[in-house]
mmCIF file of the N, C-alpha and C atoms, coordinates in Angstrom:
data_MODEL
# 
_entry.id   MODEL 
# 
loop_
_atom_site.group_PDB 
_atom_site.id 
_atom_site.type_symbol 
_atom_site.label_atom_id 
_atom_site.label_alt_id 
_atom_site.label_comp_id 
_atom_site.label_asym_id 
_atom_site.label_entity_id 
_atom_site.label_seq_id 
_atom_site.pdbx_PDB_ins_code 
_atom_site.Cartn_x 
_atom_site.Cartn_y 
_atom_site.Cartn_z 
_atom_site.occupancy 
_atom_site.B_iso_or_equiv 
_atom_site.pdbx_formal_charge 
_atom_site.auth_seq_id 
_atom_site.auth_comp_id 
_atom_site.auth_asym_id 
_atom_site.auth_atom_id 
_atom_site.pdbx_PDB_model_num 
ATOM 1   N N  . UNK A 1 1  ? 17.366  -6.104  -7.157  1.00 0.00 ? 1  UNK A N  1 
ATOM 2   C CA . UNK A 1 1  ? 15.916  -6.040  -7.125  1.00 0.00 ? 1  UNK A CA 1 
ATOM 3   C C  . UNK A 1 1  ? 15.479  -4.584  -7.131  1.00 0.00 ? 1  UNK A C  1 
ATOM 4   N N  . UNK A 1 2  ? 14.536  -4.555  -7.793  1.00 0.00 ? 2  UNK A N  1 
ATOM 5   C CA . UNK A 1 2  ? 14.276  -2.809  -8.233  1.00 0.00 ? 2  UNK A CA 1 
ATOM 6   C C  . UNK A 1 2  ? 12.906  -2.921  -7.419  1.00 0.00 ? 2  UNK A C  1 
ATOM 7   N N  . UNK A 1 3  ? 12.746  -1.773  -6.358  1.00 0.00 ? 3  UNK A N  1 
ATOM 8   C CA . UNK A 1 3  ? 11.533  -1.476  -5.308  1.00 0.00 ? 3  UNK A CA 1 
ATOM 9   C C  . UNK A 1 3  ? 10.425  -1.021  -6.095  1.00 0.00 ? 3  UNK A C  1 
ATOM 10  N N  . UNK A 1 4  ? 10.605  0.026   -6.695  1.00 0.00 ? 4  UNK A N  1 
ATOM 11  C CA . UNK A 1 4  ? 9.295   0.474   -7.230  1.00 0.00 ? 4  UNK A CA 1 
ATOM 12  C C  . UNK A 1 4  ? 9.712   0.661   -8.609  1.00 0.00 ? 4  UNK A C  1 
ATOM 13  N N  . UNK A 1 5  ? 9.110   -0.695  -9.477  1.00 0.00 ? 5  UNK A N  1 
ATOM 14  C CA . UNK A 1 5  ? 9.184   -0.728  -11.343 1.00 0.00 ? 5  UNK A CA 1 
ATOM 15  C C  . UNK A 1 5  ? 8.021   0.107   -11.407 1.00 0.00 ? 5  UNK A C  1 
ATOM 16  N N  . UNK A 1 6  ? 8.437   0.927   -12.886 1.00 0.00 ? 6  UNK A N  1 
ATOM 17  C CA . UNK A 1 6  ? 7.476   2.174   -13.519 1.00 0.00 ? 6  UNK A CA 1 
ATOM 18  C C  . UNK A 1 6  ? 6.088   1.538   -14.295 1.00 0.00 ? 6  UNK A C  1 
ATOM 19  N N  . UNK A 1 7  ? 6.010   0.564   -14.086 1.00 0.00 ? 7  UNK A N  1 
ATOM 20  C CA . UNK A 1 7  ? 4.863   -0.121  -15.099 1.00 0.00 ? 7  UNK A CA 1 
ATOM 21  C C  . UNK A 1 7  ? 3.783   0.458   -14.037 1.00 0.00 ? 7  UNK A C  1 
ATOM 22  N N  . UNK A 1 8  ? 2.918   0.188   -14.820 1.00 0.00 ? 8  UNK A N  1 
ATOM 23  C CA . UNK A 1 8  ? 1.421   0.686   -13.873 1.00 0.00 ? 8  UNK A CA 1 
ATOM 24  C C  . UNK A 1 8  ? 0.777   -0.769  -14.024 1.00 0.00 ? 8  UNK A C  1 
ATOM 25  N N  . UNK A 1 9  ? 0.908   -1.750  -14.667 1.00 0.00 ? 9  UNK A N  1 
ATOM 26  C CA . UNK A 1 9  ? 0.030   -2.739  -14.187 1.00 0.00 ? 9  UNK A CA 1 
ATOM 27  C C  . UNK A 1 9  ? 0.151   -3.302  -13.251 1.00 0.00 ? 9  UNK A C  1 
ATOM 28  N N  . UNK A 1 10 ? -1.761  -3.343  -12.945 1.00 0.00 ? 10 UNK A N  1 
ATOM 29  C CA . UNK A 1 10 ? -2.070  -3.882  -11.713 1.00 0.00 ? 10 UNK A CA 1 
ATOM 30  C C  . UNK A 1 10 ? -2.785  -4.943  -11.638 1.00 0.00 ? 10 UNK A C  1 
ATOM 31  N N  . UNK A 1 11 ? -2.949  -5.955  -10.705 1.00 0.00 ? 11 UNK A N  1 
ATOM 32  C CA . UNK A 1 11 ? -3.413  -7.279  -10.752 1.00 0.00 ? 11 UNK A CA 1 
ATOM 33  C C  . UNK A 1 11 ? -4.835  -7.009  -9.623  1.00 0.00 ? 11 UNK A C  1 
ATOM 34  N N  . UNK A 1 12 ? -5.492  -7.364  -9.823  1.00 0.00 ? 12 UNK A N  1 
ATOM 35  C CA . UNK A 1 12 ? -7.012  -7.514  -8.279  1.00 0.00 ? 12 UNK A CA 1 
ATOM 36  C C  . UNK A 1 12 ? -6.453  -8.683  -7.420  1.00 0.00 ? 12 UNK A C  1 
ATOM 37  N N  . UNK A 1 13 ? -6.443  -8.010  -6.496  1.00 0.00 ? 13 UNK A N  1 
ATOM 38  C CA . UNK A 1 13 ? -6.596  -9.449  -5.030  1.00 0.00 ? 13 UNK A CA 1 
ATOM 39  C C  . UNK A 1 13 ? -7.637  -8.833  -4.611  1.00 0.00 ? 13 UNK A C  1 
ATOM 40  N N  . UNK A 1 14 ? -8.075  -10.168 -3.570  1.00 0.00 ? 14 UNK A N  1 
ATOM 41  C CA . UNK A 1 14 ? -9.062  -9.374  -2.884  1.00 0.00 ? 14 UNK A CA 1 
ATOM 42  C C  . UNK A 1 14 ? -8.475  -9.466  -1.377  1.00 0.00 ? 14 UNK A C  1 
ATOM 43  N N  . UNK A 1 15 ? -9.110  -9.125  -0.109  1.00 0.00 ? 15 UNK A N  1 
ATOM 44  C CA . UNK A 1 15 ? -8.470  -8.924  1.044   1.00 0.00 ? 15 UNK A CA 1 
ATOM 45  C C  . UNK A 1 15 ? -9.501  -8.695  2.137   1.00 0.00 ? 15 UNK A C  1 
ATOM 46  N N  . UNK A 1 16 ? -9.676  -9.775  2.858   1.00 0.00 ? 16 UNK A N  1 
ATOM 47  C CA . UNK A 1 16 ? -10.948 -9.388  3.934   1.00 0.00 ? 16 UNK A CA 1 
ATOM 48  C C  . UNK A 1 16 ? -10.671 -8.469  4.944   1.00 0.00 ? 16 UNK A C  1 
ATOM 49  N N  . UNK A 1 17 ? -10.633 -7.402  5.617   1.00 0.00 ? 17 UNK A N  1 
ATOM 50  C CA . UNK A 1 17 ? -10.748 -6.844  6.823   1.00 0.00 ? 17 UNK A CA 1 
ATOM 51  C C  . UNK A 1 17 ? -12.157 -6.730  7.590   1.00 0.00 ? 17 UNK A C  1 
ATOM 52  N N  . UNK A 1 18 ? -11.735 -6.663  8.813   1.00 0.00 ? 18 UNK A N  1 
ATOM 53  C CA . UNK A 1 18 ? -12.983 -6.462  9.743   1.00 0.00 ? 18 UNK A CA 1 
ATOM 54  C C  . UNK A 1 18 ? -13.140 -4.966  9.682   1.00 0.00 ? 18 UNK A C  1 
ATOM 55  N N  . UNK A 1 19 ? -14.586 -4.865  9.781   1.00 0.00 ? 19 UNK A N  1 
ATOM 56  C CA . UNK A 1 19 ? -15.337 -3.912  10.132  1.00 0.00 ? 19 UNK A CA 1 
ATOM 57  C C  . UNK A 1 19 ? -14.581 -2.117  10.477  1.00 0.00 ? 19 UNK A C  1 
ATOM 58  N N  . UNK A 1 20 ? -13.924 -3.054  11.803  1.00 0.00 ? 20 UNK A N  1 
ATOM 59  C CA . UNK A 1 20 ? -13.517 -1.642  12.149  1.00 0.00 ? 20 UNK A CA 1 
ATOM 60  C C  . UNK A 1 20 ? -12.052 -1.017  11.148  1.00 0.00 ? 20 UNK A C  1 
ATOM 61  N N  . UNK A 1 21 ? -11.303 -1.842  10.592  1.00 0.00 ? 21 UNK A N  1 
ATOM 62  C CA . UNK A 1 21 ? -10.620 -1.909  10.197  1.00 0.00 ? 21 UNK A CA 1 
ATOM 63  C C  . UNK A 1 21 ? -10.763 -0.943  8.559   1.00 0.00 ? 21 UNK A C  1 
ATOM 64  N N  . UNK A 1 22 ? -11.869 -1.427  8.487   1.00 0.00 ? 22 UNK A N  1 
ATOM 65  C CA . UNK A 1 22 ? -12.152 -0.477  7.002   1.00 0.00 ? 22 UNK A CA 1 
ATOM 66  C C  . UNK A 1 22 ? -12.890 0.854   7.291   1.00 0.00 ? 22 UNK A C  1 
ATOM 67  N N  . UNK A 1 23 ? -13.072 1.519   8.335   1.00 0.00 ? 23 UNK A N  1 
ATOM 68  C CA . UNK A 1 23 ? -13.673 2.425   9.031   1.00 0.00 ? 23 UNK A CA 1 
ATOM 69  C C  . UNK A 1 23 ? -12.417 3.163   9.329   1.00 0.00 ? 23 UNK A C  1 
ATOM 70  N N  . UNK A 1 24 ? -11.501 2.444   9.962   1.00 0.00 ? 24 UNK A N  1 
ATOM 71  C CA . UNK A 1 24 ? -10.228 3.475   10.594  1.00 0.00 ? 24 UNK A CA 1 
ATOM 72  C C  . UNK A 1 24 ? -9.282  3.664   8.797   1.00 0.00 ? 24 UNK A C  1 
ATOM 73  N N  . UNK A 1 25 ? -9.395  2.788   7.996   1.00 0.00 ? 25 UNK A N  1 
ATOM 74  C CA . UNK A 1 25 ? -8.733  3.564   6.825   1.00 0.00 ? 25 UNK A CA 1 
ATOM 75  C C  . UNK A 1 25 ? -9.428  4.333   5.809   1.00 0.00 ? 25 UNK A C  1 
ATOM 76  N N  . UNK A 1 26 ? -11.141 4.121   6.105   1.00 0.00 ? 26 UNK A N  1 
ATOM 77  C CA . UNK A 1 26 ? -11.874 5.319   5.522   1.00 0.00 ? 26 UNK A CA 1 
ATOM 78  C C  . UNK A 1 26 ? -11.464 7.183   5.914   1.00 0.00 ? 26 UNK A C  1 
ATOM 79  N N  . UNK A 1 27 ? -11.036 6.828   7.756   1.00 0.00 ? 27 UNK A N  1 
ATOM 80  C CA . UNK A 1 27 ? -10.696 8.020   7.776   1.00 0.00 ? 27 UNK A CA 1 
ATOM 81  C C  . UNK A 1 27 ? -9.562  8.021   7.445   1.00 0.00 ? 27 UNK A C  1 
ATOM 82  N N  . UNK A 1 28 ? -8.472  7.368   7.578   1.00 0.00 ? 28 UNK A N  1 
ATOM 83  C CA . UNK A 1 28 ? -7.243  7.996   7.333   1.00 0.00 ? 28 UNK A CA 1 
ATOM 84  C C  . UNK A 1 28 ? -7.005  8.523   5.984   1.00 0.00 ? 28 UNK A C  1 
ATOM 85  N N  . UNK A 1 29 ? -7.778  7.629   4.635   1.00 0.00 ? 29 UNK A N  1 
ATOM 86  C CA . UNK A 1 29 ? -7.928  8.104   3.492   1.00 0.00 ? 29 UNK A CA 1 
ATOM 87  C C  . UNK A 1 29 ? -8.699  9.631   3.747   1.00 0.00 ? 29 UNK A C  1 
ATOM 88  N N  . UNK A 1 30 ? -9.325  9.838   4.094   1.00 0.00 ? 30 UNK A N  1 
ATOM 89  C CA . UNK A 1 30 ? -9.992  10.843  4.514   1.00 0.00 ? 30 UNK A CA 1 
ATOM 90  C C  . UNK A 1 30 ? -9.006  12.550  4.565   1.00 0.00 ? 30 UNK A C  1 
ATOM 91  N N  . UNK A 1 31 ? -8.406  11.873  5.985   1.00 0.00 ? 31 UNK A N  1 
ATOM 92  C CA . UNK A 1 31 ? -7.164  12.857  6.482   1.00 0.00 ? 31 UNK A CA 1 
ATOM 93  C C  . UNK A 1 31 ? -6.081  13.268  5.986   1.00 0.00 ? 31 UNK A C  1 
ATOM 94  N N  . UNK A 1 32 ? -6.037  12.365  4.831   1.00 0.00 ? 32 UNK A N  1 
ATOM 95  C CA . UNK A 1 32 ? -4.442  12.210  3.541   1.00 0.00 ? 32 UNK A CA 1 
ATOM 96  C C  . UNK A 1 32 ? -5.360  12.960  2.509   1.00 0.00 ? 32 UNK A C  1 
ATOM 97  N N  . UNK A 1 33 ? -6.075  13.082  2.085   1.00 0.00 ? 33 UNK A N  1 
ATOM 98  C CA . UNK A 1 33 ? -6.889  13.888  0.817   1.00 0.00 ? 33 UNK A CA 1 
ATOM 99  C C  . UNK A 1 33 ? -6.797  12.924  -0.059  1.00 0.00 ? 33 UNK A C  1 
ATOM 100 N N  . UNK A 1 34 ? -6.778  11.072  0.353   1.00 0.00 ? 34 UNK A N  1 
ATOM 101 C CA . UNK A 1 34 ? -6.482  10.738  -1.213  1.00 0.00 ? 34 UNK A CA 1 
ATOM 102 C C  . UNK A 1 34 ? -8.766  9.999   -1.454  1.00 0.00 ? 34 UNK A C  1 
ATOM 103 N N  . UNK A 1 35 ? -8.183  9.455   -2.917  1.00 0.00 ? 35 UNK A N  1 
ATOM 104 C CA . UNK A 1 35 ? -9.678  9.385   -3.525  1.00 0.00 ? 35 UNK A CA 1 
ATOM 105 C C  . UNK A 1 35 ? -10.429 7.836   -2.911  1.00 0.00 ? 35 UNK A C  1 
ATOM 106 N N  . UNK A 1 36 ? -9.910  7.322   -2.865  1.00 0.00 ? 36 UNK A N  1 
ATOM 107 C CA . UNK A 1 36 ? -10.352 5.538   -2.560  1.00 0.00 ? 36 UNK A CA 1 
ATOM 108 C C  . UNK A 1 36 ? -9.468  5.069   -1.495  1.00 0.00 ? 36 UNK A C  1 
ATOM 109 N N  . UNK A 1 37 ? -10.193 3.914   -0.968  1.00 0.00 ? 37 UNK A N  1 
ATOM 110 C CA . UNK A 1 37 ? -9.457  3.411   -0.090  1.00 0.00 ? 37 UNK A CA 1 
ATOM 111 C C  . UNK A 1 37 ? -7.893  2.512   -0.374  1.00 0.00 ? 37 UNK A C  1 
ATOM 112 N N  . UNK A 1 38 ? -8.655  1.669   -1.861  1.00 0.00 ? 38 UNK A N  1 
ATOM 113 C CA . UNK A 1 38 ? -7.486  1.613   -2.621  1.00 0.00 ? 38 UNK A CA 1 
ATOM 114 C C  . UNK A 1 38 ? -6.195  2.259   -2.590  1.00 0.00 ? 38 UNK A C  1 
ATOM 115 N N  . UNK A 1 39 ? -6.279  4.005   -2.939  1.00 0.00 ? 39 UNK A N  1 
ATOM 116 C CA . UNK A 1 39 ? -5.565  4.433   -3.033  1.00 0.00 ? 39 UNK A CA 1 
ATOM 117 C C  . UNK A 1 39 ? -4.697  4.466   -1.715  1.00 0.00 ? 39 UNK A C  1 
ATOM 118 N N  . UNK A 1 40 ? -5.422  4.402   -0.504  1.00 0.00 ? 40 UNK A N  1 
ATOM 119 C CA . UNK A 1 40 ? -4.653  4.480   1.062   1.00 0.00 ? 40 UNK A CA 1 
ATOM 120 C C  . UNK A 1 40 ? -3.607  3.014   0.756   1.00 0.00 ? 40 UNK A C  1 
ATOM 121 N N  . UNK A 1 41 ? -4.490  1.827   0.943   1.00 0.00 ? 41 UNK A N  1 
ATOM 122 C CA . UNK A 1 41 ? -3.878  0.502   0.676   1.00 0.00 ? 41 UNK A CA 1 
ATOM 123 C C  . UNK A 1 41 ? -2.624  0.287   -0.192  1.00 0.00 ? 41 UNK A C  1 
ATOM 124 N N  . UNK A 1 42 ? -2.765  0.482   -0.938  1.00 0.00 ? 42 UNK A N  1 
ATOM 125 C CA . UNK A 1 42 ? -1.796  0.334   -2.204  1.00 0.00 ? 42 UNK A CA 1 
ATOM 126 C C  . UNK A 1 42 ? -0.516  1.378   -1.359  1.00 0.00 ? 42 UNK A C  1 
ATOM 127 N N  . UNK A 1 43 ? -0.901  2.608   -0.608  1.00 0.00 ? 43 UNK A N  1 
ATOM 128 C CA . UNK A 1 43 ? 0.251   3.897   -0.280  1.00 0.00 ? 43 UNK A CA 1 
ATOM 129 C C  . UNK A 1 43 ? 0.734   3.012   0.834   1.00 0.00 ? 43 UNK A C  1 
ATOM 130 N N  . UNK A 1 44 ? 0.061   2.470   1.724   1.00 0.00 ? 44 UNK A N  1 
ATOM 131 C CA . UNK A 1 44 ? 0.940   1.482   3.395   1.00 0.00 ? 44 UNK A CA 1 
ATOM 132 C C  . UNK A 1 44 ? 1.081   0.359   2.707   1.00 0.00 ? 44 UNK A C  1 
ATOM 133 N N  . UNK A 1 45 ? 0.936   -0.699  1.893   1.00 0.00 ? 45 UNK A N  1 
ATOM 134 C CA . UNK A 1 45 ? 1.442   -1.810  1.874   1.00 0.00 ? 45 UNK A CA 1 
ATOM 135 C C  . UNK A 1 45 ? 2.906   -1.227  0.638   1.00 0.00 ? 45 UNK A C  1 
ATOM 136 N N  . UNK A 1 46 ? 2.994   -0.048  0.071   1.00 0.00 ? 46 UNK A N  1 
ATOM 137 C CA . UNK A 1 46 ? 4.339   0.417   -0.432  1.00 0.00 ? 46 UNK A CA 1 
ATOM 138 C C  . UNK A 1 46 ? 5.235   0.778   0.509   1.00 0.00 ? 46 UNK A C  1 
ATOM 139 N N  . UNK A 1 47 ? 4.748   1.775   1.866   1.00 0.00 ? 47 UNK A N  1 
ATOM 140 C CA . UNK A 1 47 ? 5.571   1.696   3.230   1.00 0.00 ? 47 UNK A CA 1 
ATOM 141 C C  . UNK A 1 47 ? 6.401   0.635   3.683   1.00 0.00 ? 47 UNK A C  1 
ATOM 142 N N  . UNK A 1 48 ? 5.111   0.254   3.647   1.00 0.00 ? 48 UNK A N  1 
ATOM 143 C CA . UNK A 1 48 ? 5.691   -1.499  4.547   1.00 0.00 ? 48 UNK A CA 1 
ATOM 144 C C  . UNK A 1 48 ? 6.539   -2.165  3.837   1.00 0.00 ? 48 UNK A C  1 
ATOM 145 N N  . UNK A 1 49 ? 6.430   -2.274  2.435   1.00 0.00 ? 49 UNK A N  1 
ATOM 146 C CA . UNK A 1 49 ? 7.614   -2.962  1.502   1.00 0.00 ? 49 UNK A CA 1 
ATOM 147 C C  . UNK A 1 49 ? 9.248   -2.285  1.579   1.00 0.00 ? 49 UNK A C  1 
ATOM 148 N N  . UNK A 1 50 ? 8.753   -1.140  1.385   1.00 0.00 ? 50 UNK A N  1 
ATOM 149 C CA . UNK A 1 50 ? 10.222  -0.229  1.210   1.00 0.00 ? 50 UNK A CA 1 
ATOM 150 C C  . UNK A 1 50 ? 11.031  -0.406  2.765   1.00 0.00 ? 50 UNK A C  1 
ATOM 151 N N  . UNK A 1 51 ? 10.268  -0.570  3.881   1.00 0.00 ? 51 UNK A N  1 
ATOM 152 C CA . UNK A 1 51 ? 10.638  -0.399  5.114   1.00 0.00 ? 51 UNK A CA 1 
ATOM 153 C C  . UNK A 1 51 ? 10.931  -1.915  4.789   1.00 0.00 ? 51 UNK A C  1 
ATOM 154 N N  . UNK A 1 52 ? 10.619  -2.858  4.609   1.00 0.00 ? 52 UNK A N  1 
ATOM 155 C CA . UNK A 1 52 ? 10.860  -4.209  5.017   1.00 0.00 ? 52 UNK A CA 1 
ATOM 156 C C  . UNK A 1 52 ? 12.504  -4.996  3.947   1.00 0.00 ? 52 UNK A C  1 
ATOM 157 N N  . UNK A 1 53 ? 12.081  -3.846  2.963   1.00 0.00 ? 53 UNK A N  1 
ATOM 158 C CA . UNK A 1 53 ? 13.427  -4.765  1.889   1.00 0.00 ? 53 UNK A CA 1 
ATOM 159 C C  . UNK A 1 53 ? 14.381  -3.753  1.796   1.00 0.00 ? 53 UNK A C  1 
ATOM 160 N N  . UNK A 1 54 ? 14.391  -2.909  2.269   1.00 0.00 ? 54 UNK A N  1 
ATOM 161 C CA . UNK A 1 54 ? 15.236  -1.836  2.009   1.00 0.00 ? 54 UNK A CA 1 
ATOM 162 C C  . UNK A 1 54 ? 16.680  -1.857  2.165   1.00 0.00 ? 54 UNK A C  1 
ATOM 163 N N  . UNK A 1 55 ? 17.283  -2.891  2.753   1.00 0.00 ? 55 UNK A N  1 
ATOM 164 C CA . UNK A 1 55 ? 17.917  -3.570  2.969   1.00 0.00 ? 55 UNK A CA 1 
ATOM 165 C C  . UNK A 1 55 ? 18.668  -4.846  1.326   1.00 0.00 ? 55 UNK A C  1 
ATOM 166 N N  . UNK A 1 56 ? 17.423  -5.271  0.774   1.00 0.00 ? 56 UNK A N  1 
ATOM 167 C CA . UNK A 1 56 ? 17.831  -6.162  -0.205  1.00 0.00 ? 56 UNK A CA 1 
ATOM 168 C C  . UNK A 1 56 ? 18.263  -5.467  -1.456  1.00 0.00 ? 56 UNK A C  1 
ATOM 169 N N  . UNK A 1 57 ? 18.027  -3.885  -1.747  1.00 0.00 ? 57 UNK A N  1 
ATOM 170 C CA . UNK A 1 57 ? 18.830  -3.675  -2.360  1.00 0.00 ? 57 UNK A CA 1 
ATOM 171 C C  . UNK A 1 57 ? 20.191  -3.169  -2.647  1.00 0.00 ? 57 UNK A C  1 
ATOM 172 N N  . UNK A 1 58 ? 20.913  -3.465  -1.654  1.00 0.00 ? 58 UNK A N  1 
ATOM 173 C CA . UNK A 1 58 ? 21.971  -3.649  -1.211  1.00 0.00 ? 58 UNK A CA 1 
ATOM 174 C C  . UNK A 1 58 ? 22.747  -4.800  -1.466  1.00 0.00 ? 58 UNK A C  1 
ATOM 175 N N  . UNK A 1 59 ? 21.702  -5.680  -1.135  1.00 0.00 ? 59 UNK A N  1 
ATOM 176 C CA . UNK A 1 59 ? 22.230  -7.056  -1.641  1.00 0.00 ? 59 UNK A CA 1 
ATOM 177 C C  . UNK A 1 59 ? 22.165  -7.663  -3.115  1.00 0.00 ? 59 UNK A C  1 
ATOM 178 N N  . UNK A 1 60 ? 22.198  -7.022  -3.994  1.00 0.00 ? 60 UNK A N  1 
ATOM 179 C CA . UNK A 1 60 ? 22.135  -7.173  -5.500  1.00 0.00 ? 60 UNK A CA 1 
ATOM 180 C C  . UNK A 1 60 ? 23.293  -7.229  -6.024  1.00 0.00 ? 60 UNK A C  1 
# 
């Protein structure tokens, strides 16, 4: 299983958070210099993947 394929396509989900929740990653986007919140989202749910399977490619 290959972690990060070079394609750039991207699909829309959508994703509810509460309030405060989109406030604390306004700043953290903020504090990282990146452009959208998107851009924060897309950077921790790649964390969280690499941290979570990092392991399965090993198992290939």
């Amino acid at each position: 299983m290959k972690l990060m394929p070079r394609g750039r396509r991207m699909r829309l989900i959508t994703v509810h958070f509460p309030d405060w929740m989109i406030e604390a990653i306004e700043q953290a986007k903020d504090k990282m210099g990146l452009y959208s919140k998107s851009d924060f989202i897309r950077y921790a749910v790649r964390e969280m993947l690499m941290e979570v399977l990092k392991d399965e490619t090993h198992r290939s």
